[in-house]
C-alpha positions in Angstrom: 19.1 63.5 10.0 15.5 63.6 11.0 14.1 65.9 13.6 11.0 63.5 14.6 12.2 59.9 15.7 9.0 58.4 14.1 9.8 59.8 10.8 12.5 58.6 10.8 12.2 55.5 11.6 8.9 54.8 9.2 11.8 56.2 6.8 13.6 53.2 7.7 11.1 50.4 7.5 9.8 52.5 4.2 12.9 52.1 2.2 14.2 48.5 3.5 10.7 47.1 2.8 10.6 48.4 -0.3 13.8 47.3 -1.5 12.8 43.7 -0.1 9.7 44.1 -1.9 11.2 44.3 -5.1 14.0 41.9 -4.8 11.2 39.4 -3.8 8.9 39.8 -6.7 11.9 39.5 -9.0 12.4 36.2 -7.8 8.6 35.1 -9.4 7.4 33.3 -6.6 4.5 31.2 -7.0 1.3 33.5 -5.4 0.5 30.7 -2.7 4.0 30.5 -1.2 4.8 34.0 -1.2 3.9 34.8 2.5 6.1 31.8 3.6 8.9 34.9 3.0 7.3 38.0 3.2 6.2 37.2 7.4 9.6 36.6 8.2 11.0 38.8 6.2 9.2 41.4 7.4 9.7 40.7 10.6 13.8 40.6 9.8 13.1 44.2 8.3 11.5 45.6 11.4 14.5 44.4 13.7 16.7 45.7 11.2 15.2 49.1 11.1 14.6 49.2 15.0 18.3 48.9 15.4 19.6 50.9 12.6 17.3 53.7 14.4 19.2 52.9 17.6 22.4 53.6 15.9 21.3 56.7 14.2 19.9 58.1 17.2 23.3 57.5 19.3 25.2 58.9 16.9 23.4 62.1 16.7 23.1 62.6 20.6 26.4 61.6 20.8 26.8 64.7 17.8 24.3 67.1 20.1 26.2 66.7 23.7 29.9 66.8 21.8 28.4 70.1 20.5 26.9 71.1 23.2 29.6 70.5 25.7 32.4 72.6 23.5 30.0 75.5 23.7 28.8 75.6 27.0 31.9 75.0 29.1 34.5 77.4 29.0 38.2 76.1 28.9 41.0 76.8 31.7 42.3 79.6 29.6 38.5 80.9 29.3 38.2 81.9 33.2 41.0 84.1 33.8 43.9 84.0 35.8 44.2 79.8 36.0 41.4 79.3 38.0 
């Protein structure tokens, strides 16, 4: 997806906080409570990002050494003569 692992994970954290943003100040919270669910929830967002990063980046090593390894490594019928 992303070449850079910081970009993509300030992707991440960019796009869920600022969906939670907006869902929160739809609710009209009074200004003098509002940080009773913005601290946790950012603090829900930032564990949520750090492991959606984790899974993105498994699955694209995972992509990188399937790729990799059916390249690289010739198969039986490859070498010649069964060896």
């Amino acid at each position: 997806m992303f070449k850079s692992p910081l970009f993509r994970r300030v992707g991440i954290y960019l796009v869920l906080s600022t969906a939670a943003v907006t869902a929160v100040n739809q609710l009209e919270i009074e200004q003098q409570s509002v940080y009773q669910i913005y601290i946790p929830m950012f603090i829900g967002i930032y564990v949520i990002s750090r492991w959606l990063d984790s899974r993105l980046n498994q699955a694209s090593q995972q992509q990188q050494t399937n790729a990799t390894h059916n390249k690289g490594s010739p198969s039986t019928t490859d070498r010649g003569f069964g060896q």
